[in-house]
PyMOL Python script that loads the backbone (N, CA, C, O; Angstrom):
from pymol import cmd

cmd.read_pdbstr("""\
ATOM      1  N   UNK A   1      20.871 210.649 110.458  1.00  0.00           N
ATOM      2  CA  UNK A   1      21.373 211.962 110.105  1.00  0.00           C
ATOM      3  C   UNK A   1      21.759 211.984 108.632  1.00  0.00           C
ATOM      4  O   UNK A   1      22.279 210.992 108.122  1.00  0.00           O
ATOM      5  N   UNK A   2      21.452 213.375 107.761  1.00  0.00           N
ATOM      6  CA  UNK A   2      21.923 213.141 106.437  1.00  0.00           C
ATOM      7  C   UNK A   2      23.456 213.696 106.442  1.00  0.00           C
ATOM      8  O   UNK A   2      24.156 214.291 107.261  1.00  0.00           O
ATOM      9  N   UNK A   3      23.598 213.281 105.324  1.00  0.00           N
ATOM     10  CA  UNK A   3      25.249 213.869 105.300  1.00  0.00           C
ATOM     11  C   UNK A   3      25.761 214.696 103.575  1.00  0.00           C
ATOM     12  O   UNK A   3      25.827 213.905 102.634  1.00  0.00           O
ATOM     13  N   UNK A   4      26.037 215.972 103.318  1.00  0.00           N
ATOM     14  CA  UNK A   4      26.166 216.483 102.377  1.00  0.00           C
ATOM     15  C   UNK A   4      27.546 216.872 102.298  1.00  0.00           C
ATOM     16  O   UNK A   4      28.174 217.073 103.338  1.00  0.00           O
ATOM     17  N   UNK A   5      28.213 217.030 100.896  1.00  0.00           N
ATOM     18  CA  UNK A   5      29.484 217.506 100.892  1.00  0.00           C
ATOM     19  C   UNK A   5      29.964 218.386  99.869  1.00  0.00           C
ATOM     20  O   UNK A   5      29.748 218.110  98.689  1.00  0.00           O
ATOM     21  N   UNK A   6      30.846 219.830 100.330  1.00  0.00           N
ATOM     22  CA  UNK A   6      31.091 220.561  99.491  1.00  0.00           C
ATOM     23  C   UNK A   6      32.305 220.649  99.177  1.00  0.00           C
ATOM     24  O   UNK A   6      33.006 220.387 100.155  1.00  0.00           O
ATOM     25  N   UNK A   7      33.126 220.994  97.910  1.00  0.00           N
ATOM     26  CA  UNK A   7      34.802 220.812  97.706  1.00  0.00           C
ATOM     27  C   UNK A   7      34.772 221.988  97.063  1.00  0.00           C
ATOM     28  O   UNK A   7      33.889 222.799  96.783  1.00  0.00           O
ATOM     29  N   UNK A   8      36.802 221.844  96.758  1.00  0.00           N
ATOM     30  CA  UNK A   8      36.945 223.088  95.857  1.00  0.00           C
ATOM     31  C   UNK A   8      36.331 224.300  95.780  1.00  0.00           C
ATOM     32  O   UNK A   8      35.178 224.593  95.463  1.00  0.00           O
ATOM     33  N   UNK A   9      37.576 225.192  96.227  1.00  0.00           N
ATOM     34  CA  UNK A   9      37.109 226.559  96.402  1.00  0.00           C
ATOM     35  C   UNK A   9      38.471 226.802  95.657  1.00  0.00           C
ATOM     36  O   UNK A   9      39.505 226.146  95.530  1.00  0.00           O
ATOM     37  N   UNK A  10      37.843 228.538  95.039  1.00  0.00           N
ATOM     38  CA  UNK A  10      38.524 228.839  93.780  1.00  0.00           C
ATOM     39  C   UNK A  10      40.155 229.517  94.774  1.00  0.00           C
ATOM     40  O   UNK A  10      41.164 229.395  94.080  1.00  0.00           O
ATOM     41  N   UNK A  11      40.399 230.088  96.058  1.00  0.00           N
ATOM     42  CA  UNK A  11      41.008 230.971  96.791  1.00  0.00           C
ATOM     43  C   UNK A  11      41.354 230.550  98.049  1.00  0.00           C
ATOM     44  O   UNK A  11      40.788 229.752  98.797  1.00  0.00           O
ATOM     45  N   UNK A  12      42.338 231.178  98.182  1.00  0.00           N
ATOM     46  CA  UNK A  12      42.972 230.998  99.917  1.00  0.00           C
ATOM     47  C   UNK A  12      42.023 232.117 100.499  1.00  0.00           C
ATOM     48  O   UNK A  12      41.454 232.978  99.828  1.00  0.00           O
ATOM     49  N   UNK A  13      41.937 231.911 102.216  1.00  0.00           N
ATOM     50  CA  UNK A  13      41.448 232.685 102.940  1.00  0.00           C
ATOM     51  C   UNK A  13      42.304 232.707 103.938  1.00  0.00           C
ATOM     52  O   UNK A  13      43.262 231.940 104.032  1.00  0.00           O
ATOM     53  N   UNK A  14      41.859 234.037 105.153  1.00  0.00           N
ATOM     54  CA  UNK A  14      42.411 234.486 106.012  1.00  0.00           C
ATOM     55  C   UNK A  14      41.799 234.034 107.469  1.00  0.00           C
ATOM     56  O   UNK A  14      42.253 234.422 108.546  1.00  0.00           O
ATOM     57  N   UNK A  15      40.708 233.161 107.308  1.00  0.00           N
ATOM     58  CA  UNK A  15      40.051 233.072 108.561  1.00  0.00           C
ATOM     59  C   UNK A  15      40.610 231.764 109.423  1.00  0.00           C
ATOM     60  O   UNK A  15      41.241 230.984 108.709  1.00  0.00           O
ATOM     61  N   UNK A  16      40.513 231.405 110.697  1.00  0.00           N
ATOM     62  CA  UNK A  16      40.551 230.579 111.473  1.00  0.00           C
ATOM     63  C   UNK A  16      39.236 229.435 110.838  1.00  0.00           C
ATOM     64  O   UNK A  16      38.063 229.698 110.573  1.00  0.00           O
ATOM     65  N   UNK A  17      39.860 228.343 110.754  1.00  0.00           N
ATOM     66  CA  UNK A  17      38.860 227.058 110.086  1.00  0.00           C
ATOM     67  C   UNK A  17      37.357 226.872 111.154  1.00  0.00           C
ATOM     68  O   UNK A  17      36.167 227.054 110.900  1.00  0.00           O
ATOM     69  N   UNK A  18      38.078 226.427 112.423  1.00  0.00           N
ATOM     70  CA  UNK A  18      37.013 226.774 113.647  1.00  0.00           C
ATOM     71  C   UNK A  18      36.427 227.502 114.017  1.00  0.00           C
ATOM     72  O   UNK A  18      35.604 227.203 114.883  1.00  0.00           O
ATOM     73  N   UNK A  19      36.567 229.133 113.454  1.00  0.00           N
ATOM     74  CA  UNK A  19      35.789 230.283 113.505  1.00  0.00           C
ATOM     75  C   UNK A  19      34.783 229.657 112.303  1.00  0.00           C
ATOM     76  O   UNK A  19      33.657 229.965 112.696  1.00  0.00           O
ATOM     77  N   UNK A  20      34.665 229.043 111.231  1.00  0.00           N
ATOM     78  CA  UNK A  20      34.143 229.422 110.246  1.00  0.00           C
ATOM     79  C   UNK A  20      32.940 227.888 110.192  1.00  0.00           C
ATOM     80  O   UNK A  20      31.931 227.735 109.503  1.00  0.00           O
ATOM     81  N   UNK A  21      33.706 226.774 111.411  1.00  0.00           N
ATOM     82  CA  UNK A  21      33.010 225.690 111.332  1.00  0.00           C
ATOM     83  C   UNK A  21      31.679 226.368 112.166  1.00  0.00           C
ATOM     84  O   UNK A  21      30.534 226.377 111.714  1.00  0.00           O
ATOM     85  N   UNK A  22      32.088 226.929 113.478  1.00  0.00           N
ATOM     86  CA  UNK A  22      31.008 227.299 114.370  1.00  0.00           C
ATOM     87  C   UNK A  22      30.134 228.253 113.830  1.00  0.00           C
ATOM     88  O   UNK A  22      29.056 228.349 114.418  1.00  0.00           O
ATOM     89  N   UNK A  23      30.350 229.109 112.697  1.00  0.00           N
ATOM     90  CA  UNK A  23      29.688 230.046 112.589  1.00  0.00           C
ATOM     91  C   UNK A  23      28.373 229.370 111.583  1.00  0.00           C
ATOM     92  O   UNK A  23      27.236 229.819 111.729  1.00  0.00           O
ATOM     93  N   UNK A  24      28.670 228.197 110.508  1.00  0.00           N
ATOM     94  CA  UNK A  24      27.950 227.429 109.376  1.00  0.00           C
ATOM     95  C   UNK A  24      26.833 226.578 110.883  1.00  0.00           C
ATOM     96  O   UNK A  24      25.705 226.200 110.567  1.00  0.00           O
ATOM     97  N   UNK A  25      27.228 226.413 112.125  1.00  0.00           N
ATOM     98  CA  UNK A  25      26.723 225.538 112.797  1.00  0.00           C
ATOM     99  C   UNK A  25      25.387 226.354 112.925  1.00  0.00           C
ATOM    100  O   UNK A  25      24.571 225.530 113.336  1.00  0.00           O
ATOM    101  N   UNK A  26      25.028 227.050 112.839  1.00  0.00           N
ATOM    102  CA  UNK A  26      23.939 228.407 113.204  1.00  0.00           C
ATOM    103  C   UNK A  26      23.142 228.451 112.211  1.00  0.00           C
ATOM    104  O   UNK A  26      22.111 229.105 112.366  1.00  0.00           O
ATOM    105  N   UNK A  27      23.361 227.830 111.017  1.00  0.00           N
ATOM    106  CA  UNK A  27      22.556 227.396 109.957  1.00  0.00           C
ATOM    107  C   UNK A  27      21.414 226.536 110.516  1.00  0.00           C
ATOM    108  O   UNK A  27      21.655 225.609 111.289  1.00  0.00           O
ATOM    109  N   UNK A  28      20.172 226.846 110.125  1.00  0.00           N
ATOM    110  CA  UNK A  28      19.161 225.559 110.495  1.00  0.00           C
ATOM    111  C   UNK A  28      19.624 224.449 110.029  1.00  0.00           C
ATOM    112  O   UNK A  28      20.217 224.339 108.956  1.00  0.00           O
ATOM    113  N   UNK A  29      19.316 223.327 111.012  1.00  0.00           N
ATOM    114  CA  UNK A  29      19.193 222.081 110.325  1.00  0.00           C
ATOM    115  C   UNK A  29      20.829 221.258 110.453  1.00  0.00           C
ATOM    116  O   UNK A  29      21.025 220.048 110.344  1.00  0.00           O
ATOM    117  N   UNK A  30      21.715 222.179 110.675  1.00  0.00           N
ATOM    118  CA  UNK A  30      22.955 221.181 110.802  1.00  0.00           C
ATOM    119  C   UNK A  30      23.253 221.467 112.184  1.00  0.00           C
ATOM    120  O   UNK A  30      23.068 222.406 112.957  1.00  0.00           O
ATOM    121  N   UNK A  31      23.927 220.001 112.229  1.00  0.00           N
ATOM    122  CA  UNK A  31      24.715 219.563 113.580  1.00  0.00           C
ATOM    123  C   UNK A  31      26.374 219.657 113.538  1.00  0.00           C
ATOM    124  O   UNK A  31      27.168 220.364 114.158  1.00  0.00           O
ATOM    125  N   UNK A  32      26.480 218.998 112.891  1.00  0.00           N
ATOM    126  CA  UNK A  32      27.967 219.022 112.836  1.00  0.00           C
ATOM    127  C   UNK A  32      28.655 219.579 111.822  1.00  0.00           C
ATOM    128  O   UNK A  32      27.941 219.576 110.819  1.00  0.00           O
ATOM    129  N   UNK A  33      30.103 220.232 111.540  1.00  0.00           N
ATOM    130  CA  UNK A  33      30.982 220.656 110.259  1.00  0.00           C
ATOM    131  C   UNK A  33      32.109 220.300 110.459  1.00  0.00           C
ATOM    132  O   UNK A  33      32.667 220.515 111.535  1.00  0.00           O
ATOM    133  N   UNK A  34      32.678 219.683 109.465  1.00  0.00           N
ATOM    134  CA  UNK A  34      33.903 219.632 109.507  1.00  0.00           C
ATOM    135  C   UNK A  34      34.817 219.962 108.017  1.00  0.00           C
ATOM    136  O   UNK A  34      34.691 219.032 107.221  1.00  0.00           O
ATOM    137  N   UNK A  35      35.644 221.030 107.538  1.00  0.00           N
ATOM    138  CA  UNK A  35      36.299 221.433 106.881  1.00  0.00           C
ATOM    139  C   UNK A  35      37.263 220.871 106.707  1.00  0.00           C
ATOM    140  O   UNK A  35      37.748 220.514 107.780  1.00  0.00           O
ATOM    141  N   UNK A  36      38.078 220.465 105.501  1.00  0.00           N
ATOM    142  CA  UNK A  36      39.221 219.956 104.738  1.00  0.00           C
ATOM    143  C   UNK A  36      39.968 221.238 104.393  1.00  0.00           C
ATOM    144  O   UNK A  36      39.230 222.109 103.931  1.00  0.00           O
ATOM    145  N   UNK A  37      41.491 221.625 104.525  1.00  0.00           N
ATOM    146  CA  UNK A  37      42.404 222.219 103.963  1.00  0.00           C
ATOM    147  C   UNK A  37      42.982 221.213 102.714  1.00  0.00           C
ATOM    148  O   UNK A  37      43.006 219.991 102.567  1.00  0.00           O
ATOM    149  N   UNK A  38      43.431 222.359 101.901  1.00  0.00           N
ATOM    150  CA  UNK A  38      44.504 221.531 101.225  1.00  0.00           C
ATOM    151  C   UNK A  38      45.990 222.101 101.484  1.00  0.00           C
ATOM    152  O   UNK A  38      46.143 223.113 102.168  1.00  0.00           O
ATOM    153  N   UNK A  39      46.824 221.576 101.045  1.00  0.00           N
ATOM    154  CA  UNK A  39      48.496 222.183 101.389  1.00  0.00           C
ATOM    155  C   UNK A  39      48.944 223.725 101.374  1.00  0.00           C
ATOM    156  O   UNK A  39      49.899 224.234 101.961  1.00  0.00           O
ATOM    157  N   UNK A  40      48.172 224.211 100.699  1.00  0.00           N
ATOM    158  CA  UNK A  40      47.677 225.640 100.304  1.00  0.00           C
ATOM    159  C   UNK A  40      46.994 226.373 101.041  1.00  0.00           C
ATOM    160  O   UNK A  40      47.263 227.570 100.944  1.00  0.00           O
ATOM    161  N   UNK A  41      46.231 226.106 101.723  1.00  0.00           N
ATOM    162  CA  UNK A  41      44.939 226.694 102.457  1.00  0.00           C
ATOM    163  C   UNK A  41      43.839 227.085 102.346  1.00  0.00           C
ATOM    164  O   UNK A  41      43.072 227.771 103.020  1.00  0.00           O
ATOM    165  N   UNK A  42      43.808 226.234 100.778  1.00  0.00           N
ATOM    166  CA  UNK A  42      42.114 226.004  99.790  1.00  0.00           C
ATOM    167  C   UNK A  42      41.547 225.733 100.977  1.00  0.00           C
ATOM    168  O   UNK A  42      42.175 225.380 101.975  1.00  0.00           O
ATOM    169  N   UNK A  43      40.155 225.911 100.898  1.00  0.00           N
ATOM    170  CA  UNK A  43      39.088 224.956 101.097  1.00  0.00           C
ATOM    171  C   UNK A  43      38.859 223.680 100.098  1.00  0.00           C
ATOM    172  O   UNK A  43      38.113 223.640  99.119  1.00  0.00           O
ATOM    173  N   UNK A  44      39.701 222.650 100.613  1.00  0.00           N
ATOM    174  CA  UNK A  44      39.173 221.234 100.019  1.00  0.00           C
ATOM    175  C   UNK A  44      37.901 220.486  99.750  1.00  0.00           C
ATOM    176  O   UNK A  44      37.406 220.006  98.730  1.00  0.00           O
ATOM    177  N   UNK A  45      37.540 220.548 101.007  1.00  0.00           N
ATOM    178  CA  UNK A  45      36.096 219.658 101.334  1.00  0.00           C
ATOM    179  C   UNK A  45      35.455 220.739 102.740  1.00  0.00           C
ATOM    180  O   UNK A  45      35.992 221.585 103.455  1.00  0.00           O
ATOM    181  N   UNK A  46      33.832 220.079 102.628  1.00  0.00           N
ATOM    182  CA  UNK A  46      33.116 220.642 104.086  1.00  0.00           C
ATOM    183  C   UNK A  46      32.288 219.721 104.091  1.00  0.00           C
ATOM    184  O   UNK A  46      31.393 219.681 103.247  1.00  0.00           O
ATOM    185  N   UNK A  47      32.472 218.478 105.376  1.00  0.00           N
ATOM    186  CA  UNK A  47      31.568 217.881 105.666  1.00  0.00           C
ATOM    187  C   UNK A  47      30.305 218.467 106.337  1.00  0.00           C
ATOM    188  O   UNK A  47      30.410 219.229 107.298  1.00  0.00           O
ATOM    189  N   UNK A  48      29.363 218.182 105.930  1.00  0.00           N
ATOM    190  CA  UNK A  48      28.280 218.194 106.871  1.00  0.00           C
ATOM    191  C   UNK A  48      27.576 217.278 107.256  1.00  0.00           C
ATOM    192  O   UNK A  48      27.572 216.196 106.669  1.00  0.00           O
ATOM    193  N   UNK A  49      26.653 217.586 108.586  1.00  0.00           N
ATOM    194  CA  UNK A  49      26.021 216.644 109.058  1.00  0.00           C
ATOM    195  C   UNK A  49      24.644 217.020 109.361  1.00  0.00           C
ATOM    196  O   UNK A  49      24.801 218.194 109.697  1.00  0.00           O
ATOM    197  N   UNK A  50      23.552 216.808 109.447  1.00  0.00           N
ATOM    198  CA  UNK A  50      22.481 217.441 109.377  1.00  0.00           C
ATOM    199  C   UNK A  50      21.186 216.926 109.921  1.00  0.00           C
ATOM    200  O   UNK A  50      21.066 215.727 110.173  1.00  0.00           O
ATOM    201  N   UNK A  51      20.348 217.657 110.085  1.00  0.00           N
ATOM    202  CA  UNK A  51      19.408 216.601 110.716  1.00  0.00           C
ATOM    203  C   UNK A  51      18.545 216.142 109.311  1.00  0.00           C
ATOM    204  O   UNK A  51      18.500 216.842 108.299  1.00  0.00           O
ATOM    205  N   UNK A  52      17.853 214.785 109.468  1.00  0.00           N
ATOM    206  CA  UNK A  52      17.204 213.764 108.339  1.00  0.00           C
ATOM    207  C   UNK A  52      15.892 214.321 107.913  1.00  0.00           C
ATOM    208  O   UNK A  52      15.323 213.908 106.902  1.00  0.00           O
ATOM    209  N   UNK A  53      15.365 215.337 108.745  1.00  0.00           N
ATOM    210  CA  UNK A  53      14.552 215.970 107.584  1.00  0.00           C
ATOM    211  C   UNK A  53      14.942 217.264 106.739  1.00  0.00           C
ATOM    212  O   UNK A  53      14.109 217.981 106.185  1.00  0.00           O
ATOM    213  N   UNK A  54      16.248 217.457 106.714  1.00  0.00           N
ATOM    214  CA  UNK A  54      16.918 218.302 105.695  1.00  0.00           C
ATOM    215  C   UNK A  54      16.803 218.281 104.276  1.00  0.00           C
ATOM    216  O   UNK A  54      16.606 217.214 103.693  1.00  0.00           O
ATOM    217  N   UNK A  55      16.919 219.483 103.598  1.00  0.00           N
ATOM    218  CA  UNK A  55      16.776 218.679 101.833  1.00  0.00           C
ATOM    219  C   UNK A  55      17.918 219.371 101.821  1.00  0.00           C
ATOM    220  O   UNK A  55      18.132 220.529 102.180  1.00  0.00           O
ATOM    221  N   UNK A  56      19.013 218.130 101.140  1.00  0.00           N
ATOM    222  CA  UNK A  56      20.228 218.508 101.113  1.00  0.00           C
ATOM    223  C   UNK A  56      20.615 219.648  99.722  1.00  0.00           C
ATOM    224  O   UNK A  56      21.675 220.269  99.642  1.00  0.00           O
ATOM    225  N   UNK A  57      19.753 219.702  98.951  1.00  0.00           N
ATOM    226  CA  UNK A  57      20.029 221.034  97.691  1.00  0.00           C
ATOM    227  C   UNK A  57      20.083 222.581  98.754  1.00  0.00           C
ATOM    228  O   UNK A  57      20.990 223.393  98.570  1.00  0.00           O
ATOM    229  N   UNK A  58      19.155 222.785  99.681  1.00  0.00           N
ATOM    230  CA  UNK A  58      18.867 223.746 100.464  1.00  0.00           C
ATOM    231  C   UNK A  58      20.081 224.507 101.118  1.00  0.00           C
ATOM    232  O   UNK A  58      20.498 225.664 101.146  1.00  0.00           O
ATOM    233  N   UNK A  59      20.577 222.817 101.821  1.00  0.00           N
ATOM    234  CA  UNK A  59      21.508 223.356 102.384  1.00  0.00           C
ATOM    235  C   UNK A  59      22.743 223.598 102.050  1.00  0.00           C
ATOM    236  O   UNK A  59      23.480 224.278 102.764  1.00  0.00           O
ATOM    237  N   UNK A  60      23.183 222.977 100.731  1.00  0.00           N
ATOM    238  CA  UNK A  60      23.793 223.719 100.134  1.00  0.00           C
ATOM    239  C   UNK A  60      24.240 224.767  99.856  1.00  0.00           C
ATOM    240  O   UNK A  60      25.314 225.332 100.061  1.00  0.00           O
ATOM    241  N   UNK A  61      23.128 225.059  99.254  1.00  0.00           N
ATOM    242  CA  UNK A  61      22.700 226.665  99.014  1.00  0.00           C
ATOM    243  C   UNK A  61      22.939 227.544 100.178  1.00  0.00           C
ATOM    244  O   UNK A  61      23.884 228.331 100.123  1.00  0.00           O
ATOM    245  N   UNK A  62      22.143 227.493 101.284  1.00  0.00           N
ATOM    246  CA  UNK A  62      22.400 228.386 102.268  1.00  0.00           C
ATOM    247  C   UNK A  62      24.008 227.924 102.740  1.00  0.00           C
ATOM    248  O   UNK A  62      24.463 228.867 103.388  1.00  0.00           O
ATOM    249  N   UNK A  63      24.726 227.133 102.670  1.00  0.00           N
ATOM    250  CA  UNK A  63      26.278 226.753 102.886  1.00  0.00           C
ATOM    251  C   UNK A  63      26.800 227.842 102.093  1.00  0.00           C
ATOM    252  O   UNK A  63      27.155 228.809 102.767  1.00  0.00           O
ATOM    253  N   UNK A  64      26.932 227.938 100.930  1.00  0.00           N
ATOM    254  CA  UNK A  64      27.466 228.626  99.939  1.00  0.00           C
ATOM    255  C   UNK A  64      27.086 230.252 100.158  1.00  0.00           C
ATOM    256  O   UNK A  64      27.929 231.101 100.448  1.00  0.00           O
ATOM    257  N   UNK A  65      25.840 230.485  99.987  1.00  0.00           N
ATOM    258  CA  UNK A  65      25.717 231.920 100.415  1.00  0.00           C
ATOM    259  C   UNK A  65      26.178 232.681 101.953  1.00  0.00           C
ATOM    260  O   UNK A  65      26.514 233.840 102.196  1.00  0.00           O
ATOM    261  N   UNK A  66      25.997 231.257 102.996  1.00  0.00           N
ATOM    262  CA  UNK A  66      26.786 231.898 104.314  1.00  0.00           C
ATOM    263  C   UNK A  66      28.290 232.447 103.874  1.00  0.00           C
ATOM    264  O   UNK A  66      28.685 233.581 104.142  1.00  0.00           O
ATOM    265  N   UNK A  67      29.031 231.489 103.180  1.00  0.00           N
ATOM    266  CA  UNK A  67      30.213 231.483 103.015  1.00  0.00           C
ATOM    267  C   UNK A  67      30.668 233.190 102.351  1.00  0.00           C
ATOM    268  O   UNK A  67      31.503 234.041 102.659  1.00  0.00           O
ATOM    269  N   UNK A  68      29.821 233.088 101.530  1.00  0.00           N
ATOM    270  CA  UNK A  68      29.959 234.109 100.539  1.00  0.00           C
ATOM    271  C   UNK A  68      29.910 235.852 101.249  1.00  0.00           C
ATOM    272  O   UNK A  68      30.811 236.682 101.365  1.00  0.00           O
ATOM    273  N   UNK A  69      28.610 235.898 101.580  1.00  0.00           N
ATOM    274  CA  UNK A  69      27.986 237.224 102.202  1.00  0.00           C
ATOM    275  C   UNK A  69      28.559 237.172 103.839  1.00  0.00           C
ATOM    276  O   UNK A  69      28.439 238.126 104.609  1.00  0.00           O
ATOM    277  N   UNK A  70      29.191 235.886 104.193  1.00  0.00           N
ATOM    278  CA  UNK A  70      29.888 236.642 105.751  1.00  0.00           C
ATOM    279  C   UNK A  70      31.396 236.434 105.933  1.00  0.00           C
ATOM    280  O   UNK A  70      31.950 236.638 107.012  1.00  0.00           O
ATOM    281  N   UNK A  71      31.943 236.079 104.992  1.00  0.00           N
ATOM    282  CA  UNK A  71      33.642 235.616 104.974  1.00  0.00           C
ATOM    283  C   UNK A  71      34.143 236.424 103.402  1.00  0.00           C
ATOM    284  O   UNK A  71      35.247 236.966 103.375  1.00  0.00           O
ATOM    285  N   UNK A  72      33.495 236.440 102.496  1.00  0.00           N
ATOM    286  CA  UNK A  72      33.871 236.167 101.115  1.00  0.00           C
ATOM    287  C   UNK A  72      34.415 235.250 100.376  1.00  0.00           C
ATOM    288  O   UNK A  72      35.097 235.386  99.359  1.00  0.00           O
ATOM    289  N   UNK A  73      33.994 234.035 101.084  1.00  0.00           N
ATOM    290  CA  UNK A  73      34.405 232.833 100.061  1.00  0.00           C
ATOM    291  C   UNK A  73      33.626 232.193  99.635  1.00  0.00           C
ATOM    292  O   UNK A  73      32.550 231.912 100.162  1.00  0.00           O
ATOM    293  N   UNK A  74      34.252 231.657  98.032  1.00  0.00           N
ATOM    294  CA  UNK A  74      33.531 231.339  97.127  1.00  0.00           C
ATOM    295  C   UNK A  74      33.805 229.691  96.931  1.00  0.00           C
ATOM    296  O   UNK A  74      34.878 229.143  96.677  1.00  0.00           O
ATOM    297  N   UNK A  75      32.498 229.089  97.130  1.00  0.00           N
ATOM    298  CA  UNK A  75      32.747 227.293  97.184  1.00  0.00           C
ATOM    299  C   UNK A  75      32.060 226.605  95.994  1.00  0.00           C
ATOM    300  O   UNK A  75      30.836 226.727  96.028  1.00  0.00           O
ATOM    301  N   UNK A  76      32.432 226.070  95.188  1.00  0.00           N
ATOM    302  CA  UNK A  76      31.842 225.044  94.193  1.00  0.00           C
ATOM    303  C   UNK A  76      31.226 223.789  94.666  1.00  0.00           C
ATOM    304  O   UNK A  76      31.947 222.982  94.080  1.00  0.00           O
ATOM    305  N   UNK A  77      30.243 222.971  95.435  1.00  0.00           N
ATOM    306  CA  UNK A  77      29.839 222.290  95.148  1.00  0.00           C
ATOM    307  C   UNK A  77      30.458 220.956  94.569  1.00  0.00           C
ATOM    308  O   UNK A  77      31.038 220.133  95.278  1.00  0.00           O
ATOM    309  N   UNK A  78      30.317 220.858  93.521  1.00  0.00           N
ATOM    310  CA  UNK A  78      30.769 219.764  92.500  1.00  0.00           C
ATOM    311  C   UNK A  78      32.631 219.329  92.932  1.00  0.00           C
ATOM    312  O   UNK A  78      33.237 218.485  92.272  1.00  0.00           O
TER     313      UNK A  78
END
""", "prot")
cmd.dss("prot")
cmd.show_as("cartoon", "prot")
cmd.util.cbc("prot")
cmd.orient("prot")
């Protein structure tokens, strides 16, 4: 399985973490999510887990735009 990871987000949000793991699960290609808070209620980290013929730039990408166009949050990558 591959494994990709996203951190740092610029904002707090209002959503349930587990609403937002199950909903990224519906993405092709991943299996598992698991989200990091920070003390704040940043988005820290988002593990993923994925299946091994994934290209992990892709899913990125579609990570970030789910986030964006169905919650409004905005995730950096890096």
């Amino acid at each position: 399985m591959g494994k990709n990871e996203l951190g740092k987000v610029s904002r707090n949000f209002n959503y349930e973490v587990e609403d937002i793991e199950r909903s990224l699960k519906v993405l092709n290609d991943i299996l598992f999510v698991k989200i990091v808070l920070s003390e704040d209620r940043d988005i820290k980290e988002i593990h993923v887990i994925t299946k091994d013929s994934s290209n992990p730039k892709k899913i990125i990408r579609d990570i970030e735009s789910f986030l964006v166009a169905k919650y409004n949050i905005q995730v950096d990558y890096r």
